[in-house]
C-alpha positions, 0 to 999 in steps of 0.5 A, a space after each residue: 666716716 670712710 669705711 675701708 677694708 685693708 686686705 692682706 694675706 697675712 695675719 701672722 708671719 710679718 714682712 715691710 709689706 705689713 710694716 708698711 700697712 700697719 703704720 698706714 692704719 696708725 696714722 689715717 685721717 679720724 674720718 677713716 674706719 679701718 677694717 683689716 680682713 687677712 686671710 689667717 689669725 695671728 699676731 699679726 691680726 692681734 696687733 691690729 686689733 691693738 690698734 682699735 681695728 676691726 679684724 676680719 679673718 676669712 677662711 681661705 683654702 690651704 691650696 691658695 695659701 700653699 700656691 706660691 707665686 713661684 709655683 702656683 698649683 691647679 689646686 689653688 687656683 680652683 680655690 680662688 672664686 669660693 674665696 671671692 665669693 666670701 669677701 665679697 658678702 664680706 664687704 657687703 655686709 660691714 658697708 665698706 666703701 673702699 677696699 685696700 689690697 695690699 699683697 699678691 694674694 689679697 689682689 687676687 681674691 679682694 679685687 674681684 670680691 670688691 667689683 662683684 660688691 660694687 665696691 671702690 678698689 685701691 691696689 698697692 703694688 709692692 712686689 716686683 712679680 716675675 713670670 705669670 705673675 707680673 700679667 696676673 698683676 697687671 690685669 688685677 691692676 688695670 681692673 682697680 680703680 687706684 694704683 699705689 706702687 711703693 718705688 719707681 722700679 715697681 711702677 715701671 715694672 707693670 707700667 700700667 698709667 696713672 700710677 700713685 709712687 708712694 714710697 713706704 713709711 717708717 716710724 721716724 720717732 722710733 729713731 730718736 734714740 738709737 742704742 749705743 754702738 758697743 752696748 748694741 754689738 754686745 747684744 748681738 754677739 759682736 765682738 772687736 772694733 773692726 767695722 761691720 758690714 750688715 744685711 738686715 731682714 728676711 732671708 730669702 734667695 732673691 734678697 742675695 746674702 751669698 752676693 753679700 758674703 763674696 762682697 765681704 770676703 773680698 774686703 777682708 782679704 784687704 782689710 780687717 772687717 766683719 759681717 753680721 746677717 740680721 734675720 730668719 727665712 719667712 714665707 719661703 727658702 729656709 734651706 738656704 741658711 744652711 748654704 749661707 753658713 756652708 759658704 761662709 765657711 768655704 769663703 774663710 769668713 765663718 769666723 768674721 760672720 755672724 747670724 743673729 736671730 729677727 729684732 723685735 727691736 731692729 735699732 739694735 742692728 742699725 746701731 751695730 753696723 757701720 754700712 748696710 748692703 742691700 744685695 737684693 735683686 729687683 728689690 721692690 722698695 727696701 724698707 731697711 735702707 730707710 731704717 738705717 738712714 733714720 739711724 745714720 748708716 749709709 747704704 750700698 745697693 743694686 741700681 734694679 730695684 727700690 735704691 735709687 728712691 732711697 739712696 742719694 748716690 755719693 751723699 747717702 750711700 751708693 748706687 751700683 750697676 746690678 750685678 756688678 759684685 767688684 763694684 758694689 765692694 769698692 762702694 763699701 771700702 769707700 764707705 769704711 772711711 771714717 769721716 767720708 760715713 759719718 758724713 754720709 749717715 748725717 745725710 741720711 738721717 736728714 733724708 729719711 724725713 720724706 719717708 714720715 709715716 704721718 705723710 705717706 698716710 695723707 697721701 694714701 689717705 687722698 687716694 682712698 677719698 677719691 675713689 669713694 667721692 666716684 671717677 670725677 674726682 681729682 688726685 693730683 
């Protein structure tokens, strides 16, 4: 049995990044014994104990927690070795074999715990880190003994060699049955017919809404749509849903526009919406572009990031120079034609299937064993 240690700095707020690991843990091998150690309780940490995995909570400085990538403080940088030191006795005592780190902050505190314990050590990359970060990465990168990144645009951005690309799972079963479209409209405060453009998840700057909005008001001076913003600011930027609903106005689509909370169950927003845009910058993966696929919407996204992976261009959506606002709306009205989306989201619900949770797990699987098997062994 492969002991392994799964850490992550969240044990409440959840994003893809915990989606991701969840759904990694459900479908390991049975040789595997899945422990999560998280920085914080929470749902999060019960829904893995749900799933018959050993939590383990560390206690973490609230400087550490508090320092963000974006604005790193003195205070929690001083906080990181006393962490260190506590995962690693951690780690000694439950005789893990391998450890998994799975977001920026688990890199930075598990990945030495795990030398200094004489402990195997996967990174899995899912962030595209800008600033001192992306050098802070690449070192706690080099010093792993595997690396996982979740995209090509993730990879390439630390270009660090033998790199595993693994795209991100999704529980295909969830979308064998979709909501009906009316009935999923009604749920969310949708009224008409005319189609709906829908940017689905976190609420973040780097994730673009405003782009989102100029893109939709430029169409509805042409044609008659709507928009829907699927989500809530997590781990950061809540001021900027009050700009979002400010610019709707000021664009004249506050009345096209609508804001519906976080989905407990996301299908409901895939089933509202005709095309998914994903504006974001740099967008490491983009986890909502493979759920709309499953539910058979097309997508539209920026050429910078994780789409590329995703996104068969002119087959299952459209790929866009980044920036380029003017085209990334005239790949939308592309898509408002009837027949040209439903062709296209046939495609793409065929295309998700590489993206089955039970694959990406065998192939995390595969890492994991060649790290305790020792150096020797082969990957590939």
């Amino acid at each position: 049995m492969i002991r392994v240690a799964f850490a992550n700095r969240a044990g409440d707020v959840t994003g893809g990044a915990e989606e991701s690991l969840a759904l990694l843990i459900r479908h390991l091998p049975s040789d595997f014994e899945p422990h999560a150690v998280l920085f914080g309780e929470g749902r999060y940490a019960d829904r893995l104990r749900s799933c018959g995995v050993n939590v383990h909570v560390v206690p973490v400085a609230a400087d550490l927690l508090e320092s963000t990538r974006e604005r790193p403080t003195i205070s929690g940088a001083l906080a990181i070795p006393a962490s260190i030191l506590t995962v690693m006795r951690l780690l000694r005592r439950e005789r893990i074999d391998v450890v998994h780190t799975n977001t920026v902050k688990s890199h930075l505190v598990v990945i030495p715990a795990a030398r200094l314990a004489g402990v195997a050590s996967t990174i899995h990359l899912r962030d595209i880190v800008e600033g001192v970060g992306r050098p802070m990465v690449r070192a706690l990168g080099r010093s792993a003994g595997a690396r996982i990144a979740i995209s090509s645009a993730v990879s390439s951005w630390y270009a660090m060699p033998d790199t595993h690309v693994i795209p991100n799972p999704v529980d295909l079963t969830e979308y064998d049955a979709v909501p009906d479209r009316r009935a999923a409209r009604r749920l969310l405060g949708i009224p008409g017919d005319e189609p709906v453009l829908g940017i689905v998840g976190r609420i973040n700057r780097w994730k673009q809404h405003d782009v989102f909005l100029r893109v939709v008001a430029g169409l509805a001076r042409r044609r008659p749509v709507r928009c829907v913003i699927v989500g809530e600011a997590r781990f950061r930027d809540a001021d900027f849903v009050p700009e979002l609903h400010a610019l709707a106005r000021e664009l004249g689509i506050a009345d096209r526009t609508h804001f519906v909370s976080w989905q407990d169950d996301v299908r409901r927003a895939y089933a509202a919406i005709d095309v998914l845009c994903n504006c974001s910058v740099r967008e490491p993966f983009g986890r909502t572009m493979v759920e709309a696929a499953a539910a058979g919407v097309p997508a539209v996204a920026f050429d910078d990031g994780g789409g590329p992976d995703i996104i068969e261009p002119g087959r299952t959506g459209f790929i866009v120079a980044a920036g380029d606002e003017a085209a990334f709306a005239t790949a939308v009205d592309a898509l408002l034609d009837d027949d040209r989306r439903r062709a296209m989201g046939a495609a793409a619900r065929v295309a998700a299937r590489r993206f089955a949770a039970p694959q990406h797990a065998a192939a995390v699987a595969k890492i994991l064993r060649a790290q305790v098997a020792g150096p020797d062994a082969s990957t590939s």
